[in-house]
C-alpha positions in Angstrom: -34.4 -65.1 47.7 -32.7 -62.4 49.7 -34.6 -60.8 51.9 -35.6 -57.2 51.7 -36.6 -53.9 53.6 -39.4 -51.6 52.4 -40.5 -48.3 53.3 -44.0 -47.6 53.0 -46.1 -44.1 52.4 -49.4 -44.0 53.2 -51.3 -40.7 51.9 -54.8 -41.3 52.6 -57.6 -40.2 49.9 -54.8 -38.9 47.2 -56.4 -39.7 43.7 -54.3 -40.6 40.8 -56.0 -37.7 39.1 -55.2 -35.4 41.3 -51.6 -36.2 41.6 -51.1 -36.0 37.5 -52.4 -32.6 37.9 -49.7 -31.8 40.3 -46.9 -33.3 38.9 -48.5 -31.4 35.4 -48.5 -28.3 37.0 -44.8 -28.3 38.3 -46.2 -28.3 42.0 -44.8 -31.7 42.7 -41.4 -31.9 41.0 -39.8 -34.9 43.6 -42.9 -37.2 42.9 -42.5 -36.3 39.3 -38.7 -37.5 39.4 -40.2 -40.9 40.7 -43.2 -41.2 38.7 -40.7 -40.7 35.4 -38.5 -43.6 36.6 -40.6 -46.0 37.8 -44.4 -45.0 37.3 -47.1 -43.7 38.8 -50.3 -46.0 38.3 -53.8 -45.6 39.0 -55.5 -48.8 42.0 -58.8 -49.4 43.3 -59.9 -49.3 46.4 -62.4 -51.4 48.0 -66.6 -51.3 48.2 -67.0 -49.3 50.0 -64.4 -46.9 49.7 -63.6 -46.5 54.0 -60.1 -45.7 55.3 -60.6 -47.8 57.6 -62.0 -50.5 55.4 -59.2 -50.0 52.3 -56.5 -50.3 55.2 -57.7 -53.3 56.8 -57.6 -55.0 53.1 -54.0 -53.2 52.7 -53.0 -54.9 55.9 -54.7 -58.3 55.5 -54.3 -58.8 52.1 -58.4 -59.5 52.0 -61.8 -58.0 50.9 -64.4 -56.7 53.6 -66.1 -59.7 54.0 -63.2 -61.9 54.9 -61.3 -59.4 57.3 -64.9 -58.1 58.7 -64.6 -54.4 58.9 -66.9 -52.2 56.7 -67.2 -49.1 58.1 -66.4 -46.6 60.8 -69.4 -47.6 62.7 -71.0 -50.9 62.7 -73.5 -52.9 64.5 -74.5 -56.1 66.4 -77.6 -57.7 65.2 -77.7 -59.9 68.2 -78.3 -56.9 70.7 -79.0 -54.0 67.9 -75.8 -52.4 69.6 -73.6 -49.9 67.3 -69.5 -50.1 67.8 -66.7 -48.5 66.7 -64.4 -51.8 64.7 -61.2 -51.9 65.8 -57.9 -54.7 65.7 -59.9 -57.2 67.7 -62.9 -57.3 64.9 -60.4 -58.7 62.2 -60.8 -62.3 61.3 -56.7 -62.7 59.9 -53.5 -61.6 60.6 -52.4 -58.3 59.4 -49.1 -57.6 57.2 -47.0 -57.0 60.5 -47.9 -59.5 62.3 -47.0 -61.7 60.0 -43.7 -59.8 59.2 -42.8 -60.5 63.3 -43.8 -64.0 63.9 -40.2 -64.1 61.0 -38.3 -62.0 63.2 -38.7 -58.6 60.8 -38.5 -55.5 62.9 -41.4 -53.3 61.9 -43.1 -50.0 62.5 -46.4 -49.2 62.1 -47.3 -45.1 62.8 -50.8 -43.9 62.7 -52.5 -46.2 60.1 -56.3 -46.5 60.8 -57.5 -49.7 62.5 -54.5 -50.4 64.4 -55.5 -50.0 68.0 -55.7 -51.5 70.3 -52.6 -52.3 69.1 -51.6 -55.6 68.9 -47.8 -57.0 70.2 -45.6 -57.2 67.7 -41.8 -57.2 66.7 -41.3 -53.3 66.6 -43.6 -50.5 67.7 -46.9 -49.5 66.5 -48.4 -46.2 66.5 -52.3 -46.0 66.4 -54.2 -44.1 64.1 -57.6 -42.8 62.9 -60.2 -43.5 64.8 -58.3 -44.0 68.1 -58.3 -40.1 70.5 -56.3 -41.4 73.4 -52.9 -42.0 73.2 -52.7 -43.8 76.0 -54.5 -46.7 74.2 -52.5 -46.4 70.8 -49.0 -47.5 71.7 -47.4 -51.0 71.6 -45.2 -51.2 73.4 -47.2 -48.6 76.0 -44.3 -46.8 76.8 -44.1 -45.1 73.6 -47.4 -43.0 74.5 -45.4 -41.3 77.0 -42.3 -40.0 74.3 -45.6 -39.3 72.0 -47.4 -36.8 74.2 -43.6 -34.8 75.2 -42.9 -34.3 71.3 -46.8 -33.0 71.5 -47.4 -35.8 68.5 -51.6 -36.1 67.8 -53.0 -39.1 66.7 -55.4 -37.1 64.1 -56.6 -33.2 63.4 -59.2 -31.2 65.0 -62.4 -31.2 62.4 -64.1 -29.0 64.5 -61.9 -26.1 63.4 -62.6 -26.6 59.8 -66.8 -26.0 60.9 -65.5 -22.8 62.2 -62.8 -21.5 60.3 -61.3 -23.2 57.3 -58.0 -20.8 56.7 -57.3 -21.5 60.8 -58.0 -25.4 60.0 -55.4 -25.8 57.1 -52.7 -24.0 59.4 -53.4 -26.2 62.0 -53.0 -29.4 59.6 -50.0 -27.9 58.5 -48.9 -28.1 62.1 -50.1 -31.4 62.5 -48.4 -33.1 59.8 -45.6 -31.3 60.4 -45.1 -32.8 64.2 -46.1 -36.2 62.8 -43.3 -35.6 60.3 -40.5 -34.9 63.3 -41.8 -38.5 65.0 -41.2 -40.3 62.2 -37.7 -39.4 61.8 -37.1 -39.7 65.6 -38.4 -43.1 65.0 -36.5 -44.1 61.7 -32.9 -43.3 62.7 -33.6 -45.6 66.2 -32.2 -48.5 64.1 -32.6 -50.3 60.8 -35.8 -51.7 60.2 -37.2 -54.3 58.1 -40.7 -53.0 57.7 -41.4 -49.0 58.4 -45.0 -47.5 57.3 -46.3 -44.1 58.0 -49.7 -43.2 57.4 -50.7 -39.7 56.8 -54.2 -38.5 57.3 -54.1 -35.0 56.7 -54.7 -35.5 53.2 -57.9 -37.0 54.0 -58.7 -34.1 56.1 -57.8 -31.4 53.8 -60.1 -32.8 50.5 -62.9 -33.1 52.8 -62.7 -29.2 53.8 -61.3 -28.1 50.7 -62.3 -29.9 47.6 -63.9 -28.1 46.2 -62.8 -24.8 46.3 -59.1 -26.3 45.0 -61.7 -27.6 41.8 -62.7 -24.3 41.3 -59.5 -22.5 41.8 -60.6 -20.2 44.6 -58.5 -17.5 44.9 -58.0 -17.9 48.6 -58.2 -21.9 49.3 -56.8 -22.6 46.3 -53.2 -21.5 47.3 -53.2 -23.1 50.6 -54.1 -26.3 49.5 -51.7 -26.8 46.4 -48.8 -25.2 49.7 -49.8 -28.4 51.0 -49.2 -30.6 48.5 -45.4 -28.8 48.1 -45.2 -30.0 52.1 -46.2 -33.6 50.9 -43.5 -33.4 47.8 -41.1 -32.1 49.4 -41.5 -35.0 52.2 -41.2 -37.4 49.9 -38.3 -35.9 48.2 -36.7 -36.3 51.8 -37.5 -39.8 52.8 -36.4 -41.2 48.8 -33.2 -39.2 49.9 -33.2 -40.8 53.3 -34.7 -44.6 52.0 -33.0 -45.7 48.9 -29.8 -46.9 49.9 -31.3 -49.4 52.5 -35.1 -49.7 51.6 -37.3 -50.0 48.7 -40.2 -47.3 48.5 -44.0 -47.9 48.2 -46.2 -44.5 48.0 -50.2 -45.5 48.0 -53.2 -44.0 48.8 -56.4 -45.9 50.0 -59.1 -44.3 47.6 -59.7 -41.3 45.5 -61.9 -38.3 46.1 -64.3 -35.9 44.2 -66.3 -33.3 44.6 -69.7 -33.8 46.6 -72.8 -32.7 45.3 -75.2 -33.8 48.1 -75.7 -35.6 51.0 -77.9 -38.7 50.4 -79.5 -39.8 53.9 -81.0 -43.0 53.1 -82.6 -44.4 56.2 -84.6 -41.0 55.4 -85.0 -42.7 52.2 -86.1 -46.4 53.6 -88.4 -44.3 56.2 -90.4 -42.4 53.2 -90.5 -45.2 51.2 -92.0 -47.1 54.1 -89.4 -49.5 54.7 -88.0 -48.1 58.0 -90.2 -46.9 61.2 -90.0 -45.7 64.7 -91.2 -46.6 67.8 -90.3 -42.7 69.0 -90.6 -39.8 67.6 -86.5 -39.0 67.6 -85.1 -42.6 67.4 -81.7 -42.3 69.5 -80.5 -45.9 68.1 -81.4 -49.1 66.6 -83.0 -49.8 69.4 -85.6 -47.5 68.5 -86.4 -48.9 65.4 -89.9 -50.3 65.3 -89.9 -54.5 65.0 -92.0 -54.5 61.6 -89.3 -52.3 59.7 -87.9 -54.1 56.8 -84.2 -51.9 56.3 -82.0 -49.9 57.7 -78.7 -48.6 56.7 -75.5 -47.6 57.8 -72.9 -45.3 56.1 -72.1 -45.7 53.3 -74.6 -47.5 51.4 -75.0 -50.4 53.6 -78.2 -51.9 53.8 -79.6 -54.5 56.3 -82.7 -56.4 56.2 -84.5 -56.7 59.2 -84.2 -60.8 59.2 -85.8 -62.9 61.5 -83.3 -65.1 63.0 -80.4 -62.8 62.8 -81.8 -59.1 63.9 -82.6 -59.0 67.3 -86.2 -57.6 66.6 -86.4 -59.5 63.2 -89.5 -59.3 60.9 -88.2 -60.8 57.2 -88.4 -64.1 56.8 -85.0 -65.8 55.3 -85.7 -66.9 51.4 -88.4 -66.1 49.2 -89.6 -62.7 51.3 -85.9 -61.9 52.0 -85.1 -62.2 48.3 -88.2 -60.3 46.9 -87.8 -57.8 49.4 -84.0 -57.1 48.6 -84.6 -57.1 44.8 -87.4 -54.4 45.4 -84.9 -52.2 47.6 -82.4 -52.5 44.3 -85.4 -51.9 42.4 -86.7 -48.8 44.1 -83.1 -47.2 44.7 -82.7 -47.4 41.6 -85.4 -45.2 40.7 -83.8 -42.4 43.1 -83.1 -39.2 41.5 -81.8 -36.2 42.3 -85.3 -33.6 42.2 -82.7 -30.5 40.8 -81.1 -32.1 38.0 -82.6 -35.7 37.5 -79.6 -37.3 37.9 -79.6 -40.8 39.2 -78.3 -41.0 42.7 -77.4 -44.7 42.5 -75.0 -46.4 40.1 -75.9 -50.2 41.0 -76.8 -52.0 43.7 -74.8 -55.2 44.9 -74.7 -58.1 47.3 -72.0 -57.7 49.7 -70.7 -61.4 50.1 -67.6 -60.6 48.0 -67.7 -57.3 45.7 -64.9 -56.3 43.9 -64.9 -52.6 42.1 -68.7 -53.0 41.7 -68.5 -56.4 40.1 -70.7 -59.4 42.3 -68.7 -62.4 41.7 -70.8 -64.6 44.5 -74.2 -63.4 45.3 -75.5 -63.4 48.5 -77.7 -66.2 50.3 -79.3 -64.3 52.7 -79.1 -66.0 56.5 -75.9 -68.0 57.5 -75.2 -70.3 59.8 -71.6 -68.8 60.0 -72.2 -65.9 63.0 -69.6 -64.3 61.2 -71.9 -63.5 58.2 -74.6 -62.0 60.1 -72.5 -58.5 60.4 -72.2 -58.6 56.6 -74.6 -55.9 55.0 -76.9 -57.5 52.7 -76.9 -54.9 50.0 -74.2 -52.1 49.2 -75.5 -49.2 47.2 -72.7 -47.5 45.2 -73.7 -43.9 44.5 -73.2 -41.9 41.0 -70.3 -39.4 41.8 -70.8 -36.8 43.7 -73.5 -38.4 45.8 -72.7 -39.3 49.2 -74.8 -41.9 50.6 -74.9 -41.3 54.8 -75.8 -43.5 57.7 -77.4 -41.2 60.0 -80.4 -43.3 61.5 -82.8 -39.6 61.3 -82.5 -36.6 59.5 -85.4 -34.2 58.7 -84.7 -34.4 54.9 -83.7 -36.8 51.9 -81.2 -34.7 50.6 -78.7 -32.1 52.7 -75.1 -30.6 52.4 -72.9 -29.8 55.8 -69.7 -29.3 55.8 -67.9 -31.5 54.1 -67.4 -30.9 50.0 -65.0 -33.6 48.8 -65.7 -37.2 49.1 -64.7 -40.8 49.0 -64.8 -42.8 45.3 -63.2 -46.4 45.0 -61.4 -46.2 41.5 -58.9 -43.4 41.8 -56.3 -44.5 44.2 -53.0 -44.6 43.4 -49.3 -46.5 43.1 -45.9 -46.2 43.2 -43.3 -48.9 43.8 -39.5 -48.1 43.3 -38.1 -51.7 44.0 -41.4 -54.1 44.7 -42.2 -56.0 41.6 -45.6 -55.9 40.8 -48.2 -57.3 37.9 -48.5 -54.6 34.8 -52.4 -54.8 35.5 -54.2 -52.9 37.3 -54.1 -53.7 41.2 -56.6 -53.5 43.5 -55.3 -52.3 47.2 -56.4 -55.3 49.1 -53.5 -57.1 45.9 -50.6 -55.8 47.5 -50.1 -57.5 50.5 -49.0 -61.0 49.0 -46.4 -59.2 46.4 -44.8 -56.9 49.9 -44.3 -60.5 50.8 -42.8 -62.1 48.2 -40.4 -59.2 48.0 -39.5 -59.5 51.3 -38.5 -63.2 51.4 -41.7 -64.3 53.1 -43.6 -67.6 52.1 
């Protein structure tokens, strides 16, 4: 088989539906051009629905529990510590790593979970949730060429709590200056392998969901200007790409409008599950030892076992087990007070979920150390429900400043050149066919 090069685009949290809108709507005529030729196709994400977690299964070609990362924040039962995942918390080898041990050249720019960045056969450019450049460059010297062009690793969301019109100009500017790298970067030399990751998109649907939803008169303009930027973009790099490369565009989940914040370690504490040795806990630390849950975002649950917790109280097997199936019991009784809607759409064991479907159910406590940092239970929320990790928060339900949010069925495909199944595909599906394509058993 001869051996190919691909050019992959990243847009993080584009929905399928959103982009059939646009194209619909004559906003994205380029995509359009490349959706009639060669298809534009709806994915899933992963449970949950992370940037962080969806890339790491992009990159590793795994689910959560077998490349270890599921979430922004996670913690250590062994000292009740929290931490921020990062590269050295996968369990496999990502997609270019693999690609350079077989002498590809590759380039890696600002995909999240990528720092510290590990050394491989090209450059790679950190991304989301790194903040110092310094620290996001393999080889290191590239930091230095990143902070002359003025190049950011992510946007300022403290602009968009101040002032949103100010915050959308300031993406703009962003994206743009992440745009200008890229192409410094491609016309170096000829590379086997080049992804770019854009977060803006992400950033945007979180401020401005909503209002684009409801056609506001003032948001409503500036965000579908942003999706000309994006289409116009990727009329440029299909100009650029398709004599040498074949081109992937993919997003990492969808996105929908939020209704309410969910806070359910409020939940477990009401419900009696969760207590406090303080009145304001500050960590995990300050959780009292004869709680029986806690949760981090989003919708992972944790018993408090014996054995594995560093201030365990649940015994491993019949209490474990009765007190999980009362926690899927009792969530599912949850309902929103306003309009009775059920907050949660099912409840799962998190050994190995796929789009909300257990294929092995969890046994509670391993022997495998690895297994202890899996949650025991992942609550998937009805849309529009966002299901937070905060450890306190003075009420049950809340909304701040976020409106959009994350759903795992709405991502979306396009590949000019990589053949792929006609079913649908799941993101963490792609890795082995980018593989095949390019000559690599």
């Amino acid at each position: 088989m001869t051996p190919k090069k691909l050019f992959v685009l990243a847009l993080d949290g584009v929905p399928f539906t959103l982009l059939q809108k646009q194209i619909q709507t004559g906003l994205m005529p380029n995509l359009r051009r490349l959706a009639d030729r060669y298809g534009l196709r709806q994915m899933d994400s992963v449970i949950p629905p992370v940037s962080s977690v969806a890339w790491a299964s992009f990159m590793t070609g795994k689910l959560p529990h077998k490349h270890g990362i599921w979430g922004f924040v996670d913690r250590d039962p062994f000292t009740m510590d929290w931490y921020v995942p990062r590269t050295d918390r996968l369990r496999v080898p990502t997609l270019w790593e693999r690609l350079s041990k077989l002498k590809k050249r590759v380039f890696v720019m600002n995909v999240p979970l990528t720092t510290p960045p590990q050394p491989v056969n090209g450059i790679v450019i950190g991304g989301f949730l790194e903040t110092d450049i310094d620290k996001a460059t393999y080889p290191p010297q590239i930091a230095t060429l990143l902070k002359a062009r003025g190049y950011r690793i992510d946007a300022d969301t403290e602009i968009a709590k101040q002032d949103l019109t100010a915050f959308v100009r300031h993406l703009n500017d962003v994206l743009d200056k992440r745009i200008e790298t890229m192409w410094y970067f491609w016309q170096r030399e000829p590379w086997d392998f080049f992804m770019l990751h854009v977060m803006e998109t992400d950033r945007l649907h979180h401020f401005l969901w909503e209002y684009a939803a409801n056609n506001d008169p003032h948001f409503d303009p500036l965000f579908n200007a942003f999706y000309t930027k994006i289409d116009h973009f990727i009329g440029r790099v299909w100009e650029a790409v398709s004599d040498t490369h074949s081109l992937l565009l993919l997003s990492d989940h969808g996105f929908t409008t939020l209704k309410k914040e969910v806070y359910l370690n409020r939940w477990l504490y009401d419900n009696g599950y969760l207590s406090f040795s303080g009145h304001l806990p500050q960590s995990l630390k300050d959780m009292h030892p004869a709680s029986k849950a806690y949760s981090l975002y989003p919708g992972r649950i944790y018993v408090n076992l014996i054995g594995r917790e560093k201030i365990g109280s649940v015994k491993a097997g019949v209490e474990y087990e009765r007190l999980t199936e009362r926690l899927t019991q009792d969530l599912g009784n949850l309902h929103d007070p306003e309009t009775g809607t059920p907050i949660i759409k099912s409840v799962h064991r998190s050994t190995n979920v796929v789009m909300g479907k257990t294929v092995i159910s969890g046994k509670g406590i391993s022997p495998n150390r690895a297994d202890a940092y899996l949650p025991d239970l992942i609550a998937v929320p009805n849309e529009g429900y966002d299901l937070k990790g905060n450890l306190w928060h003075p009420r049950l339900f809340d909304k701040t400043h976020f409106n959009g949010m994350h759903t795992s069925d709405d991502a979306f495909l396009l590949s000019a050149g990589v053949p792929l199944p006609d079913e649908r595909l799941a993101i963490h599906t792609l890795m082995s066919h980018i593989l095949n394509f390019m000559a690599v058993k």
